[in-house]
Legacy VTK file of the C-alpha trace (Angstrom):
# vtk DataFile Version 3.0
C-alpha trace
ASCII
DATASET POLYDATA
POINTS 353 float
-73.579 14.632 28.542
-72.659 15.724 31.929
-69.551 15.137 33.581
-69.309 12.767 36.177
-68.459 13.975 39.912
-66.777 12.211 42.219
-66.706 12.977 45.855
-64.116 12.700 48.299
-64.451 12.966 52.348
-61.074 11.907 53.786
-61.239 12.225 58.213
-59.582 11.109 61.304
-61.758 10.472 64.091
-64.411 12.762 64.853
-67.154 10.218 64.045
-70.139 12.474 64.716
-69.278 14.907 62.602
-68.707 12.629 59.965
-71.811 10.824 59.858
-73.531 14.475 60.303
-71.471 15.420 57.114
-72.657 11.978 55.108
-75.994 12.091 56.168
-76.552 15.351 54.503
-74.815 14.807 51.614
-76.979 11.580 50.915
-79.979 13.419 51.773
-79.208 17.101 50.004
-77.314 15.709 46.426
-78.757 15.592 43.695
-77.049 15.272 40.687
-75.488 11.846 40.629
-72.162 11.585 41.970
-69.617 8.783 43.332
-68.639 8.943 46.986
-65.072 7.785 47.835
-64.883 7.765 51.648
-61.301 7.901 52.976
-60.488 6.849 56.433
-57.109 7.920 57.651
-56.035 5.485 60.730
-59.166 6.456 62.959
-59.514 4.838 66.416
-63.343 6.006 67.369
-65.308 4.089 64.841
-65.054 6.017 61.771
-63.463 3.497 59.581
-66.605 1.151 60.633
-68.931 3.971 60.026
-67.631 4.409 56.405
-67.683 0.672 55.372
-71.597 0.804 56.253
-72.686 3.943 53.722
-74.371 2.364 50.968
-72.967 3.147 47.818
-69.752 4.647 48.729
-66.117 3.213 48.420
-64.345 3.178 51.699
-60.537 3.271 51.716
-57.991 2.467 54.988
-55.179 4.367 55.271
-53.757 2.435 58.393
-52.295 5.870 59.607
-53.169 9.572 60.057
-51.557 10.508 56.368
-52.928 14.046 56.726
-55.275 15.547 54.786
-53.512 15.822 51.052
-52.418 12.448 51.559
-55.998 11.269 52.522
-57.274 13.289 49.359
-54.741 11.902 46.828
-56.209 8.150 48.431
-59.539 9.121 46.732
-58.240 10.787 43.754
-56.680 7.932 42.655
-60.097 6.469 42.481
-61.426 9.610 40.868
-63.740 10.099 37.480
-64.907 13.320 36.362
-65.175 16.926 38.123
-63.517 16.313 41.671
-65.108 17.386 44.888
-62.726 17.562 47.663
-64.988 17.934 51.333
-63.639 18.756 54.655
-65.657 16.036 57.354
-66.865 18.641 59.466
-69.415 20.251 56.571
-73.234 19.884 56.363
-74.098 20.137 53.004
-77.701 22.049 52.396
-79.652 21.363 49.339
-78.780 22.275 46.200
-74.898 22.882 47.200
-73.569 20.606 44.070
-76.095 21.671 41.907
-74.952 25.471 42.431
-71.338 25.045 42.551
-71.134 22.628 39.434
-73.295 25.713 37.455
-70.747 28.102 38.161
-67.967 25.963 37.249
-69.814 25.294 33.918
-71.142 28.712 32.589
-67.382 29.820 33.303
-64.939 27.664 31.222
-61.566 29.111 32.344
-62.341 28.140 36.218
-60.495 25.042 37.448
-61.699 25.351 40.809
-64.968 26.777 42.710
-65.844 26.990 46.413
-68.610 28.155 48.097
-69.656 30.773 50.585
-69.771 29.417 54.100
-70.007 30.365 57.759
-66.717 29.784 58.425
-63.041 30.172 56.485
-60.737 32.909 56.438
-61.298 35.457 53.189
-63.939 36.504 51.492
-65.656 32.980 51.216
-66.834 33.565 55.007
-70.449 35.223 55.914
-70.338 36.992 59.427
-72.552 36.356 62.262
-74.868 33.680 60.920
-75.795 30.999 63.519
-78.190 27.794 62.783
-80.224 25.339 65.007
-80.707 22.796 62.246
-80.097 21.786 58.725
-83.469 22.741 57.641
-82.448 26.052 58.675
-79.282 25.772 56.785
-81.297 24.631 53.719
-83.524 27.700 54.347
-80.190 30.420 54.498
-78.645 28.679 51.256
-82.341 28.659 49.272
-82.174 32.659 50.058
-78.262 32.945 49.214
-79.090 31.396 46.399
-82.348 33.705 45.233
-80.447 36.794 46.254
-77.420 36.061 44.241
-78.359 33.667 41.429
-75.219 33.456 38.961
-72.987 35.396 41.062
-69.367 34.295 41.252
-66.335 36.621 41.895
-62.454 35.702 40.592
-60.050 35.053 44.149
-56.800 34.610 44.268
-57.672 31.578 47.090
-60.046 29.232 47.906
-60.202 27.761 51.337
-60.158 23.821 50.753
-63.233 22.459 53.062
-64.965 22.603 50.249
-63.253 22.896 46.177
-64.559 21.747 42.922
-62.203 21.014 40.889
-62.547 20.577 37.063
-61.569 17.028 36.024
-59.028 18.911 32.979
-57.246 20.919 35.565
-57.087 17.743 37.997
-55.703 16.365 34.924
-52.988 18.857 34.515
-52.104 19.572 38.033
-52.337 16.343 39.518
-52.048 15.434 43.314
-51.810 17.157 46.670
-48.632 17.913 47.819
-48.016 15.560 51.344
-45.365 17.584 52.417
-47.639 20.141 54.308
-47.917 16.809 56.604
-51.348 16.491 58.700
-52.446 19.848 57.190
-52.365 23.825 56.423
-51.549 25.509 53.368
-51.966 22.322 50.563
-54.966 24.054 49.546
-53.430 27.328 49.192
-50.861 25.513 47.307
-53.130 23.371 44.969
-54.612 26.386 43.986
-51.443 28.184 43.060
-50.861 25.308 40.871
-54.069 25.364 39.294
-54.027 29.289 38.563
-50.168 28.539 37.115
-51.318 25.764 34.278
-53.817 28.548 33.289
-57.296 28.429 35.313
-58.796 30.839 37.118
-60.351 30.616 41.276
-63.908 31.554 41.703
-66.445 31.482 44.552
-69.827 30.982 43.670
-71.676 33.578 45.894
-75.244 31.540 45.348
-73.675 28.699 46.605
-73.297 27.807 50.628
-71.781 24.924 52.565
-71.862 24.818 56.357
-68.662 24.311 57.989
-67.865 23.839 61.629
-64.435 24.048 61.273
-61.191 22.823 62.708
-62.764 19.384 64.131
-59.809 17.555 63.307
-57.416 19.349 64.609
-59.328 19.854 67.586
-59.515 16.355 68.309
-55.715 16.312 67.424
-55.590 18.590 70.183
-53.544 21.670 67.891
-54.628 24.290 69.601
-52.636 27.549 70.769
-48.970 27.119 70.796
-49.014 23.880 68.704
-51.705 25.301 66.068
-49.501 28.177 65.597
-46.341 26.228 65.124
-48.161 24.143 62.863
-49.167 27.377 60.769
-45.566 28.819 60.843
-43.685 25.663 59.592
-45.840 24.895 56.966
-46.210 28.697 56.007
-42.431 28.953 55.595
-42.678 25.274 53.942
-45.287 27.031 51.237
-42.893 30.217 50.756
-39.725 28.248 50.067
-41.758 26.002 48.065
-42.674 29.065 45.667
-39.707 31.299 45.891
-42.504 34.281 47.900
-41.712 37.231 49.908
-43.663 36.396 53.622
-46.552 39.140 52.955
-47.113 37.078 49.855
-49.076 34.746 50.867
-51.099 37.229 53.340
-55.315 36.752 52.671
-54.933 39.675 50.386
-58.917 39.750 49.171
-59.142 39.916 53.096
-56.811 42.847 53.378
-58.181 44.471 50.259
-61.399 44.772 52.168
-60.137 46.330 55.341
-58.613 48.778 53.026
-61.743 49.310 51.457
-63.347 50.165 54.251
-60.957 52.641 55.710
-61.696 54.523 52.110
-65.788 54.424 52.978
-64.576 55.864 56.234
-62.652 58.341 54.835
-64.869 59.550 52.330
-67.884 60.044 54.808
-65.236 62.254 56.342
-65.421 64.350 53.293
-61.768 63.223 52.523
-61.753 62.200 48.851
-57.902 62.185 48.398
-57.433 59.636 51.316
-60.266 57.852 49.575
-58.528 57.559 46.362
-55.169 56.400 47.978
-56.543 53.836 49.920
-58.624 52.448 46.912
-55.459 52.287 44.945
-53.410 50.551 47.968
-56.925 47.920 47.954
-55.947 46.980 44.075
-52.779 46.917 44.565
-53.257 44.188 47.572
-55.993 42.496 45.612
-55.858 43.169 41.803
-59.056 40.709 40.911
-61.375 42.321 43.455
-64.134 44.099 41.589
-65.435 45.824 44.140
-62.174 48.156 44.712
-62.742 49.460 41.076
-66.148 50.330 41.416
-65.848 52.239 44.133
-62.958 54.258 42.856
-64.554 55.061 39.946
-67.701 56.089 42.265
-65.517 58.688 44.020
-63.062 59.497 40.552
-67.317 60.364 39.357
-67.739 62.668 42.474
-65.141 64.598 41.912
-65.623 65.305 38.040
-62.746 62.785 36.833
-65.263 61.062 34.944
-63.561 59.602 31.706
-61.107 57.675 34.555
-64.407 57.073 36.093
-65.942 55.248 33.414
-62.589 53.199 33.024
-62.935 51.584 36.320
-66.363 50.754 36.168
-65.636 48.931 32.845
-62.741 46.889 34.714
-65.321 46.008 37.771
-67.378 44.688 35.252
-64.578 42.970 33.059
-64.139 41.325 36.712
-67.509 40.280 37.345
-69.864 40.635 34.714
-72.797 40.102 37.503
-71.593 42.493 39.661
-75.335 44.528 39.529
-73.973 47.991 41.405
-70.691 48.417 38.412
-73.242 47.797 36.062
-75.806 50.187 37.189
-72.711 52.279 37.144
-71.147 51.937 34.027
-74.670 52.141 31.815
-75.019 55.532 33.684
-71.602 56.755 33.035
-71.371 55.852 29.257
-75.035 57.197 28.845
-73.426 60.764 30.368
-69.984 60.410 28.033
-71.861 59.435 24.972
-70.006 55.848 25.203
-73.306 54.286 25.945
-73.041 51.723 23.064
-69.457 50.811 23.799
-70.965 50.177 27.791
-74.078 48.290 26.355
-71.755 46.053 24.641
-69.314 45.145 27.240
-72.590 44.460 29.377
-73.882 42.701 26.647
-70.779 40.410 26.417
-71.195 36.479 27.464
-69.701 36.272 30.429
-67.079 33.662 29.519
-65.526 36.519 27.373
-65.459 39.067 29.866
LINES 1 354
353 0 1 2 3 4 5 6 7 8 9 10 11 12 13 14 15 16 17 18 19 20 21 22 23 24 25 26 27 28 29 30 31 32 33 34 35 36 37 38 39 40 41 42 43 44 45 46 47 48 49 50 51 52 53 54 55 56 57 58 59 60 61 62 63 64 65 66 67 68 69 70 71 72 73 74 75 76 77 78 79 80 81 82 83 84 85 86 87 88 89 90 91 92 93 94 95 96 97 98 99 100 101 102 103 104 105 106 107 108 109 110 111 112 113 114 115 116 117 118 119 120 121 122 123 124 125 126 127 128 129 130 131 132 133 134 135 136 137 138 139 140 141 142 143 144 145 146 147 148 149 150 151 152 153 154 155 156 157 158 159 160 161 162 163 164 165 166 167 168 169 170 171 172 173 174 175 176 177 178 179 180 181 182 183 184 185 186 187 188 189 190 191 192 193 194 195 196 197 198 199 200 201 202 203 204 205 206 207 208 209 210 211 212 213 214 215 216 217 218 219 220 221 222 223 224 225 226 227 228 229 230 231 232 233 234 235 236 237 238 239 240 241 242 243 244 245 246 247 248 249 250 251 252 253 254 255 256 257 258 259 260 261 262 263 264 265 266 267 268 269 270 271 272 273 274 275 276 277 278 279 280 281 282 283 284 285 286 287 288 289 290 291 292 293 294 295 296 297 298 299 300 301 302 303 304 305 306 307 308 309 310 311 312 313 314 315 316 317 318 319 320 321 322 323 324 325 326 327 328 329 330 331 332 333 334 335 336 337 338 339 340 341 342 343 344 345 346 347 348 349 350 351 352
């Protein structure tokens, strides 16, 4: 039997882009689901708005409680797998159905996000642009084609959009308030959920619109006041955890940029610099498949190939559906006469990889 889902949408203000956000969800879900509505002191009609959804459970905070303080309203109502949903998404068809088969075909994942059009790290697609939610529907129907099963292990997941596995809910518990209207309780939630034992994962066939920031636009934190609000509760999140300041850097992010300074380098024939900014790439980002790939790729060119073959088993260790590692790895153990020790680590379920 499958586990119930409950959804929650907490928001202050911004009515339009909450009945935007509702109106697709209604319309684009469907697996069945309970929608718990939380309303935190809004003065433009939201509150009324959310009373009127058929179906859902609307709950009055009275005041702006922030956003993990809005959440843990509707988690106290919660059942099941948890959906927590920024107000300011459009969800496209098939978003649940997508993100709630990656969290099941990969059993030691307490949380999955999406891809999206707008979040800092590796969730976020580059330059897309839409006119409608048809053609939102339309970009998620390819995502989802082109990448079918795809997920990759982070180290974060930006919170306008988590599913949450109702054990590790059950373990980890509430939002912590003390990030106050907002910033950094997602990065922290997800600390807490990789500490009782889960792992993060983005489901790259999955896709959720986001327009980002409403709220706090509307709150007017912008320039000087967004940043202070980023500073105090970064340094609230580093005390919190006992972490150096370049800890909580978006190190997938940075792993990237390394990465491609090594591409760079290595169309400039320099294989060495290659190498050492590979390394410097894991070392920012240890779960990022893609770094060991590509250092195997170049440890390949330049005859190193039983090192080689040893990275292209760890990119696949990382991501089992990572098609270019695996290409790679059948090709190197074919050459090293390990090709039944690569055939069965391809062969392995993913959930043991």
């Amino acid at each position: 039997m499958a586990a119930r889902i409950t959804i929650i949408i907490p928001a202050f203000n911004q009515l339009e882009y909450c009945r935007q956000c509702v109106i697709s969800l209604v319309a684009n879900t469907r697996l069945p689901y309970s929608l718990v509505l939380v309303d935190n002191g809004s003065t433009d009609g939201v509150g009324e708005y959310f009373d009127r959804v058929e179906g859902a459970s609307a709950i009055h905070a009275g005041r702006n409680r922030g956003f993990a303080g809005g959440v843990n309203l509707g988690l106290a109502q919660a059942e099941g797998h948890v959906v927590v949903l920024n107000s300011d998404t459009l969800l496209p068809r098939g978003w649940l159905g997508r993100l709630v088969a990656a969290l099941e075909r990969t059993p030691d994942a307490g949380m999955v996000g999406p891809m999206t059009n707008y979040a800092s790290g590796p969730q976020q697609i580059d330059g897309l642009d839409f006119a409608s939610l048809d053609e939102i529907s339309a970009y998620a129907d390819g995502l989802a084609e082109r990448n079918q099963g795809q997920l990759i292990r982070t180290d974060r997941l930006v919170g306008f959009c988590l599913l949450i596995r109702d054990a590790a809910f059950e373990r980890v518990g509430l939002f912590d308030e003390s990030f106050g209207i907002g910033n950094y309780e997602d990065d922290d939630y997800g600390l807490r959920v990789r500490r009782a034992g889960y792992s993060l994962c983005i489901a790259q066939d999955a896709f959720v619109f986001h327009y980002g920031n409403r709220t706090f636009l509307g709150m007017g934190m912008t320039d000087e006041r967004w940043d202070g609000l980023l500073k105090e509760n970064r340094g609230r999140f580093l005390e919190k955890w006992n972490l150096r300041p370049e800890a909580r850097a978006d190190a997938a992010q940075e792993s990237r940029r390394l990465n491609g300074q090594a591409r760079q380098a290595l169309d400039a024939g320099d294989a060495p610099g290659a190498i050492r900014l590979l390394k410097e790439a894991i070392e920012a980002c240890p779960g990022l498949e893609l770094n060991y790939n590509d250092l195997g790729a170049v440890l390949w060119q330049m005859e190193e190939r039983e090192r080689a073959y040893e990275h292209f088993a760890r990119a696949v260790r990382l991501n089992p559906a990572y098609a270019e590692a695996r290409d790679n790895l059948r090709d190197a153990g074919r050459a090293l006469g390990r090709e039944d020790e690569a055939e069965s680590l391809l062969n392995r379920p993913e959930s043991d990889a």
